[in-house]
N, C-alpha and C positions, 0 to 999 in steps of 0.2 A: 586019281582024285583031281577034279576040278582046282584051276585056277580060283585062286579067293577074288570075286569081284569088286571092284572100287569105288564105291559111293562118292567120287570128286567131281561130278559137273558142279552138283548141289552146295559140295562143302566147298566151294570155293568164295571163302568172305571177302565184302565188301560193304560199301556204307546202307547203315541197317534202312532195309526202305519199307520191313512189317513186321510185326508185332509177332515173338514164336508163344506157342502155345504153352502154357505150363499150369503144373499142377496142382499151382496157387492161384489161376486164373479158370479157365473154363473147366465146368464138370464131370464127372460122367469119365467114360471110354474115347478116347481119341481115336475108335479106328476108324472111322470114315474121313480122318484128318490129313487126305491124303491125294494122288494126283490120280483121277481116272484110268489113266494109261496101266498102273500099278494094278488091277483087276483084269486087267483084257489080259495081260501078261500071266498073270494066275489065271486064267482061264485056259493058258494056253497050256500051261505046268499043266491041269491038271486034265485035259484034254487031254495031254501024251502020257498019262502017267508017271509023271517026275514029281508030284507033288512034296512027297514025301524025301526025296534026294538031299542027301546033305550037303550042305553049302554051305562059305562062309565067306562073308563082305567086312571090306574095310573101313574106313571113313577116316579121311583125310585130305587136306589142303592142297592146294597147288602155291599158293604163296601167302605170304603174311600180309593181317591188312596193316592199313596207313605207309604203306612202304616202310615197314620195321623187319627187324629179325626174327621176332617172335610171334607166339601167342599162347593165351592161357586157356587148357581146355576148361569148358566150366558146362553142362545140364547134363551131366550125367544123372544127376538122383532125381531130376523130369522123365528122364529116358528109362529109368528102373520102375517110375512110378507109371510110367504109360505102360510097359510089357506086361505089371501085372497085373492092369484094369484091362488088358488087352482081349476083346471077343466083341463080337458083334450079335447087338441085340436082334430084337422081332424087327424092329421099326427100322432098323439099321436094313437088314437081309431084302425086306419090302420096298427101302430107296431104292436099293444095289438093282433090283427086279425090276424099276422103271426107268431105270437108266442103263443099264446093258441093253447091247441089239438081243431083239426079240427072240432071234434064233438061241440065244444064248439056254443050253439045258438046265431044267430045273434042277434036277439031281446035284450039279452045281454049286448052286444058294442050300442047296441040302448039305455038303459037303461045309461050307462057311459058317453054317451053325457051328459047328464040332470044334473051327479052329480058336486056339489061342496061345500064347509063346512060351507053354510050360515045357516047351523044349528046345526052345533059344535060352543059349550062353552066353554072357558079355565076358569078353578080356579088355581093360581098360586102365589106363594110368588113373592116379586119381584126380577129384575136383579138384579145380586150380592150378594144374599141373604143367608147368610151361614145356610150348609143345614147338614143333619146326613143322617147317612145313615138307609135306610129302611124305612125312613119317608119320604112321599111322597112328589114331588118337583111340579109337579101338575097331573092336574086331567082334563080329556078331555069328553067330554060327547056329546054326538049326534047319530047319526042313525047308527047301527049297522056295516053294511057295510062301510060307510066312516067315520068310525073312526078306522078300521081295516087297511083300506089303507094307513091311515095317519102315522099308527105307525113306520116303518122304517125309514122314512123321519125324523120325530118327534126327534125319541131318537139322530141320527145321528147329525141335529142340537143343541141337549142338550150335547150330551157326549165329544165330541173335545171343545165347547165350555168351558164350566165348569172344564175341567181334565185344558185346559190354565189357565184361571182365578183364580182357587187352587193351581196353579202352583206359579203363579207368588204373590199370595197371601202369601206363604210361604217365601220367597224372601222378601215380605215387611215385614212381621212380625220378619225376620232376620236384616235386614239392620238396622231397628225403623221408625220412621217416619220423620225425619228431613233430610238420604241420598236421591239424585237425581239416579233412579233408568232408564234405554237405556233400551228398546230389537230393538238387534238388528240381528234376526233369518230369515231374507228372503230368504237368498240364500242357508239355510240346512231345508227350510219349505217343507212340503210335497204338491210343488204345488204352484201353485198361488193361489187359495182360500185358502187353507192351510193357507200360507203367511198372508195371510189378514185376515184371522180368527184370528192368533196366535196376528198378530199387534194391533186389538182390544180389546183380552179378556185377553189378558198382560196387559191391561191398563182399562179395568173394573176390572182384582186383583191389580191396587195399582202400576202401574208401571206411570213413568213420560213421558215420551218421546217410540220413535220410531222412526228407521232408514229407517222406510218402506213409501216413499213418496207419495203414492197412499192411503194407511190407512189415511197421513196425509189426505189428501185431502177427502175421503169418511167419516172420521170418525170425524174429527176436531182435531186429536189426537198430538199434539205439535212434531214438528220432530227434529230432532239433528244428530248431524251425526260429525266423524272426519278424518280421512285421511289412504286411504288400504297401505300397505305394498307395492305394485304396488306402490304409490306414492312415497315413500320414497325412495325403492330402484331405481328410476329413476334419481336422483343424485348420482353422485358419489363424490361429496366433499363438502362442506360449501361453496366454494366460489358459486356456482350454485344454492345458495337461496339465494335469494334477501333478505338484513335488513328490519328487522320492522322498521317502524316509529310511536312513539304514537301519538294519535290524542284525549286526550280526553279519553273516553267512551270506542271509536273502534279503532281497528288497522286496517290498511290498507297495505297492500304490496306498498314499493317503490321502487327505487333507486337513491343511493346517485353519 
């Protein structure tokens, strides 16, 4: 049996500099979500007939980010949702056909119809699960070829996620457990999936709230929110805000 391969140039976190894809954000099949190189390589499986060869790769760190001890793994349930939208359409096979060299056999793009990772296994600790680094976060196993493809995708979903969720886990372990912890980063996210990546996995590390109303609603994540600077400066004196009046519980805007 084959050495298990190590998915760690990719997984090695650093400060997030792109938005990963998730399955709150863009729709459809992720498999073309992924690095050119990763098809020439499956061309080459299945050129020697190895496609089918069973394999399995690791995925894991070389070091912790922020210079810390830790990290928390966090996109695995992106990573379950991407395997099993996993196949490549018409549209997809017909890209793949004008971007591979020419020589490349059709029989090939015939063969990439077929595939999809109803025979990739994940072993994985679970979401949130703090992790060391070099110690494997999981373990992917299946047919040589499409577990090779999977790999871009894979880490891309792990690494944005988990560098948030470490993020914001440092954040809690500052504050303690008793402060009420906002992110409120949508409008300097990289992106709208970005956005909604960072809204989510701020709050699988330990955050309360989110100002991002769309996470609310896709993730159940409690939202909150106070008032931009636009609002305020659009008065110019006290007399142009209406008195509170209490009511109890709630305030309500009046006037007297």
């Amino acid at each position: 049996r084959r050495r298990p391969a190590a998915w760690a140039r990719g997984a090695v976190m650093g400060p997030p500099g792109a938005s990963a894809a998730s399955s709150g954000g863009l729709q459809g099949s992720l498999a073309l979500l992924t690095d050119l190189y990763q098809f020439t390589m499956a061309y080459g499986y299945w050129r020697a007939g190895r496609q089918g060869e069973a394999a399995a790769f690791e995925l894991f760190f070389r070091r912790c980010p922020f210079q810390g001890g830790f990290a928390l793994a966090a996109g695995l349930a992106d990573c379950l949702a991407f395997l099993r939208a996993f196949r490549f359409s018409r549209e997809d096979i017909e890209y793949l056909e004008s971007v591979l060299p020419v020589t490349t056999e059709k029989a090939f793009f015939d063969y990439l119809r077929t595939v999809d990772a109803s025979e990739v296994s994940i072993s994985s600790v679970p979401e949130g699960s703090v992790v060391f680094s070099r110690v494997p976060i999981f373990q992917v196993k299946g047919p040589l070829l499409v577990v090779q493809l999977l790999e871009t995708t894979l880490l891309c979903l792990v690494n944005y996620a988990s560098l948030v969720a470490t993020n914001a886990a440092r954040f809690r372990l500052t504050a303690g457990p008793d402060k009420k912890l906002m992110e409120m980063g949508l409008r300097r996210a990289q992106g709208p999936d970005g956005g909604l990546s960072a809204s989510k996995y701020s709050y699988v590390g330990g955050f309360d709230f989110t100002s991002n109303v769309l996470a609310g609603k896709l993730y159940g994540i409690p939202v909150r929110g106070t008032v931009a600077h636009s609002y305020v400066s659009s008065f110019t004196s006290l007399a142009e805000v209406n008195p509170r009046v209490s009511t109890g519980k709630r305030q309500i805007a009046g006037r007297c």
